[in-house]
C-alpha positions as CSV (number, residue, x, y, z in Angstrom):
1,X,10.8,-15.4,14.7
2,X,13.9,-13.6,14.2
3,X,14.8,-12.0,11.6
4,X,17.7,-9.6,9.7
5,X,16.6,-6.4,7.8
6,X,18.3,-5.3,4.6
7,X,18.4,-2.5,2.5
8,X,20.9,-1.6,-0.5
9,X,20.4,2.1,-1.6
10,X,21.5,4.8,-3.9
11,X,21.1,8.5,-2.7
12,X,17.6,7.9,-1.0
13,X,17.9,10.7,1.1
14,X,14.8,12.0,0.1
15,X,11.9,9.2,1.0
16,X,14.6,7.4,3.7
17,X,13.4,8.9,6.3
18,X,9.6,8.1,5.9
19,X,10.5,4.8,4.7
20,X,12.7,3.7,8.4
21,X,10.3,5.7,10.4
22,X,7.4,3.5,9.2
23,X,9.9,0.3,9.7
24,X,10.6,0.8,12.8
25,X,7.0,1.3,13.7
26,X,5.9,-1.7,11.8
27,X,8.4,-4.6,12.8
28,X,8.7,-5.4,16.4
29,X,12.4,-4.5,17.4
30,X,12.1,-7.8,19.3
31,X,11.9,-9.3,16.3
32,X,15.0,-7.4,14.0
33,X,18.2,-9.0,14.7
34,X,20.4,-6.9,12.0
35,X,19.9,-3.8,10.2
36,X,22.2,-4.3,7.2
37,X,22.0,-1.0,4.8
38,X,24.4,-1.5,1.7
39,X,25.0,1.8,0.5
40,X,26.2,2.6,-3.1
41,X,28.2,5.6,-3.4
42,X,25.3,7.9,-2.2
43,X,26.6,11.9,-2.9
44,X,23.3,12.7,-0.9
45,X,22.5,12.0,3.2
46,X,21.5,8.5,2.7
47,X,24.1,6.8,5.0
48,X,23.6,9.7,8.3
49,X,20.1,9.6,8.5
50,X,20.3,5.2,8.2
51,X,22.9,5.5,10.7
52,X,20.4,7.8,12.8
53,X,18.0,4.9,12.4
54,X,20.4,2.2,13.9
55,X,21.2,0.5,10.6
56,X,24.8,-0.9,9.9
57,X,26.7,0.6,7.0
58,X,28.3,-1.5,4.2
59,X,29.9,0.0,1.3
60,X,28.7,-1.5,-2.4
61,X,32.1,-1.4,-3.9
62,X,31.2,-2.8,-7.4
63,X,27.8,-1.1,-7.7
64,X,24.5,-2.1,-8.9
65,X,21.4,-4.2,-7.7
66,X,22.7,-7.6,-7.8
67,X,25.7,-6.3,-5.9
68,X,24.4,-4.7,-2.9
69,X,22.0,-7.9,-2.8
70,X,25.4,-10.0,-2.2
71,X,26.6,-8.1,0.2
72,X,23.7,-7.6,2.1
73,X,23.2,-11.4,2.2
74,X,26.6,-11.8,3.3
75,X,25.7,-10.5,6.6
76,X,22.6,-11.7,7.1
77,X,22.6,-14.4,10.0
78,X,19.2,-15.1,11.1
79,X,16.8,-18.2,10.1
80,X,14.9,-15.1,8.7
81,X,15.7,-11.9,6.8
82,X,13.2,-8.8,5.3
83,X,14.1,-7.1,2.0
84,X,13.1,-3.1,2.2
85,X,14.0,-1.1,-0.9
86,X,14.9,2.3,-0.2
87,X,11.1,4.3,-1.4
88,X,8.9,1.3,-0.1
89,X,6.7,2.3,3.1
90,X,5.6,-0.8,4.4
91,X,1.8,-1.5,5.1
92,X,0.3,-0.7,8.8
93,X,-0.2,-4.7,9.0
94,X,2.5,-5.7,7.1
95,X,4.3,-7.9,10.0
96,X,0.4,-8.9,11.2
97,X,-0.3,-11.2,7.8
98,X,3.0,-10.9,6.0
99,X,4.8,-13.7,8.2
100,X,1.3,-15.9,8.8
101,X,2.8,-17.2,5.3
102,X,5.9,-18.5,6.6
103,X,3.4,-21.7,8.3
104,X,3.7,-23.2,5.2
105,X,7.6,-24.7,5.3
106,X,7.4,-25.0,1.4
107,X,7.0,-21.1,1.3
108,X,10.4,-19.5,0.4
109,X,9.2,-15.5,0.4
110,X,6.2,-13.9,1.1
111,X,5.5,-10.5,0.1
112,X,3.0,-7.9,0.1
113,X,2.1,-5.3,-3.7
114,X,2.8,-2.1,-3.4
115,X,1.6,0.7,-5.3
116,X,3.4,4.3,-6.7
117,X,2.6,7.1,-5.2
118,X,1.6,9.2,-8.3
119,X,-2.1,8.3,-9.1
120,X,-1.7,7.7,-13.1
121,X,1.0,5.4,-12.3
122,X,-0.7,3.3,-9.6
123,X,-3.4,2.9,-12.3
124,X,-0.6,1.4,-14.7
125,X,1.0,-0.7,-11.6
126,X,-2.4,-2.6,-11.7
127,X,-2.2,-3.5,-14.7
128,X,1.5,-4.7,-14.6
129,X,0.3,-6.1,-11.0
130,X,-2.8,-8.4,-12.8
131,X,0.0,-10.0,-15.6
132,X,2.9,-10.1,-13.3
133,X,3.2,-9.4,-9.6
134,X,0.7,-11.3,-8.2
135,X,2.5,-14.1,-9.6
136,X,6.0,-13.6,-8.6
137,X,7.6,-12.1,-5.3
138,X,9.6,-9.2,-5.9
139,X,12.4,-7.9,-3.7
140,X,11.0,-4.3,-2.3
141,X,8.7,-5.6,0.5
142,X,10.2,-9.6,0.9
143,X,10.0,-11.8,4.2
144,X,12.5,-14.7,3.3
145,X,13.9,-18.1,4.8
146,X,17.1,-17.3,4.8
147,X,19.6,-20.6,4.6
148,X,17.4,-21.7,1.2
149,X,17.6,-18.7,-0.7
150,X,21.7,-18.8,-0.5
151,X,21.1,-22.5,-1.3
152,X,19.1,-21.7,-3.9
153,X,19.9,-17.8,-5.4
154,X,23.6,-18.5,-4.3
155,X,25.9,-14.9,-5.9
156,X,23.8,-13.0,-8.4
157,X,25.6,-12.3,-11.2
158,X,26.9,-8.7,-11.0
159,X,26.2,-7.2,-14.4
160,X,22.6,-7.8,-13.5
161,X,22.9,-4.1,-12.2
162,X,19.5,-2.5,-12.7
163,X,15.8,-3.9,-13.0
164,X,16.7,-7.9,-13.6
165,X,17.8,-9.1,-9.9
166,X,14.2,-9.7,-8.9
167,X,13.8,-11.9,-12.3
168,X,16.8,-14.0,-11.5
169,X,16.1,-14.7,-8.2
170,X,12.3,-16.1,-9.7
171,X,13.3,-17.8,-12.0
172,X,15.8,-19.8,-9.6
173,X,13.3,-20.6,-7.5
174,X,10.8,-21.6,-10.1
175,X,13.6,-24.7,-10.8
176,X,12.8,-25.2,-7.2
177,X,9.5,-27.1,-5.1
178,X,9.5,-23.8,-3.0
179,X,7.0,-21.4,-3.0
180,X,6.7,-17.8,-3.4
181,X,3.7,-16.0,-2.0
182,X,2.0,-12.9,-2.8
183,X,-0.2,-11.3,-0.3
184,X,-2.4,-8.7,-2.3
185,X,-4.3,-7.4,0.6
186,X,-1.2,-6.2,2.4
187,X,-0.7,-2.4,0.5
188,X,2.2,-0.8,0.5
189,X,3.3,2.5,-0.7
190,X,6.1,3.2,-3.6
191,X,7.2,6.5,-3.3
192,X,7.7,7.8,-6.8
193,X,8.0,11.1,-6.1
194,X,9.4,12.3,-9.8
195,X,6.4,11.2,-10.7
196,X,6.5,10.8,-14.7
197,X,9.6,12.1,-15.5
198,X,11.8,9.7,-13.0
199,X,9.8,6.8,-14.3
200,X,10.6,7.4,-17.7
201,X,14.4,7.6,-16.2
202,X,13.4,4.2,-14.5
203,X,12.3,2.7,-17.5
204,X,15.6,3.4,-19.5
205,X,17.5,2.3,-17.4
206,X,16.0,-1.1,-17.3
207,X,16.4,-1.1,-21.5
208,X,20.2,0.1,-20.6
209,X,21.1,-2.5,-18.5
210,X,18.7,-5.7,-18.9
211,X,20.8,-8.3,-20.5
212,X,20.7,-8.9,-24.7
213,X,22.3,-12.4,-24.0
214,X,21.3,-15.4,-22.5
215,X,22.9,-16.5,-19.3
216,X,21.9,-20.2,-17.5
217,X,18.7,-18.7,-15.7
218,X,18.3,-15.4,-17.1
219,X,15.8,-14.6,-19.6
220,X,17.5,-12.4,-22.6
221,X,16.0,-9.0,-24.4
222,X,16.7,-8.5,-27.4
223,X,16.3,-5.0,-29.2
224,X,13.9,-6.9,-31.3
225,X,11.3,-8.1,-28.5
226,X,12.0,-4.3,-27.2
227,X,11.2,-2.7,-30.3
228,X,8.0,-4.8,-30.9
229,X,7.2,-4.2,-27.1
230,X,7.3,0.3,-28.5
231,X,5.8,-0.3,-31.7
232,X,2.8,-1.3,-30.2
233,X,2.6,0.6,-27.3
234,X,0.3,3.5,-28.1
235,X,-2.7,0.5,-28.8
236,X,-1.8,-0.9,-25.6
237,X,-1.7,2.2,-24.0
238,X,-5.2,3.3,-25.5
239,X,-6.7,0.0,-24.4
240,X,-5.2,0.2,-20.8
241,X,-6.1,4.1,-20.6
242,X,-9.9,3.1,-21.9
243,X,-9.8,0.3,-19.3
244,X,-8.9,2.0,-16.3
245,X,-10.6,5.1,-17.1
246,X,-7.8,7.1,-17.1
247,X,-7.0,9.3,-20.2
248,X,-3.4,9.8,-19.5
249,X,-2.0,6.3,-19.7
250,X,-2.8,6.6,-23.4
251,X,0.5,8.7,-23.4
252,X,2.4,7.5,-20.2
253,X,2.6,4.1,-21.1
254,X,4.0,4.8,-25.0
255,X,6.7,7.1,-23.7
256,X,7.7,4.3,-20.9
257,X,7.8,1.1,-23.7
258,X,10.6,3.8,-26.0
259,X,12.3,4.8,-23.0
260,X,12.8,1.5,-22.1
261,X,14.1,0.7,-26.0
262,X,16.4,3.8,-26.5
263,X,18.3,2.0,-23.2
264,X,18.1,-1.1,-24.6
265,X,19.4,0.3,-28.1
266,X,22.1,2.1,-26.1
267,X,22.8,-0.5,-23.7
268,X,26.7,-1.8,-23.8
269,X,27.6,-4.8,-26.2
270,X,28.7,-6.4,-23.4
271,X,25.8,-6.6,-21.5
């Protein structure tokens, strides 16, 4: 197997190194063709230290997800390529079981979970993990056959800047008899390490820039299906905090459903 490595990024400086040390020791440099980093106007060190790593450096001109995905892709050559987002430290056996999947020629991606750092909100990932994740292959931790996915994903639209790629690329695939895989005995690690206060950020974001209309292939949100999503958020988050025996999700997830509506209630008309 051969395969590229990609990364798009945003002033990572601060989990970068941790997160190409533990690359480097887990996929076999025999194996890495390309190390493509698509960097988007990072003020911090982000583009020296992934230069110190051996990784090629491609400016993100428009910004956003969906734009350094396109660029990245652009210069992928190999039958393969490996998605690493810029705070995911891969799993010690992540390149033993990850590409075992690839057997299967209907399989399109294969993927490990990963979980944050910050112990309230790996109890909330689980949950997220149980409804969503082990359903769908993300783009963080993401072992793909290369030629298909162009085939298939072809240019993601770039107003798709922030929290939606991952959903467009799934639901392209889902038109397709390819297969995504998730592996969830392969663990990685999510480095959240603003803990609460950067995953509220997170969250708004996603309400900012999460598309109201609908697009062929995209799936909309309105402010309605946002504000029901808040309204009823401190049940939920009483029933997930009773549920996973942890007191403070009964706050943590509340304050993540309205940060994720005041971006959504803020977001552009455009979008």
């Amino acid at each position: 197997m051969k395969a590229d490595l990609v990364m798009w990024a945003k002033n990572g400086a601060s989990p970068l190194r941790q997160v190409l040390k533990r690359a480097r020791e887990v996929l076999p440099s025999e194996v890495i063709e390309n190390r493509i980093f698509v960097d988007d106007h990072s003020t911090d060190d982000s583009v020296d230290i992934a230069k110190a790593y051996g990784w090629t450096i491609y400016e993100n001109k428009h910004g956003g997800i969906a734009s350094g995905i396109n660029i990245a892709l652009s210069h992928v050559r190999s039958e393969f390529f490996i998605s690493l987002e810029q705070d995911l430290v891969l799993a010690n056996d992540w390149f033993k079981k990850i590409p075992e999947h690839m057997k299967d020629p209907q399989v399109i991606a294969a993927a490990g979970i990963r979980f944050p750092s910050d112990p309230i909100l790996a109890k909330l990932h689980e949950v997220w993990l149980e409804k969503y994740h082990y359903k769908q292959t993300g783009i963080d931790n993401t072992l793909w056959r290369t030629r298909p996915f162009k085939e298939i994903v072809g240019c993601i639209p770039e107003y798709l800047r922030y929290g939606a790629a991952d959903s467009y690329i799934g639901i392209r695939m889902g038109k397709t008899n390819y297969k995504g895989i998730v592996d969830s005995n392969v663990v990685s690690l999510h480095l959240r390490l603003g803990g609460l206060k950067e995953e509220v950020n997170r969250h708004y974001l996603m309400g900012s820039m999460a598309p109201r209309k609908k697009a062929e292939y995209i799936l909309n949100t309105t402010n309605l299906e946002a504000f029901r999503l808040a309204i009823f958020s401190p049940l939920r988050g009483i029933q997930v905090a009773i549920k996973k025996n942890c007191p403070q999700i009964a706050y943590y997830y509340p304050l993540l459903r309205f940060a994720f509506l005041k971006g959504a209630v803020e977001r552009k008309p455009s979008i």
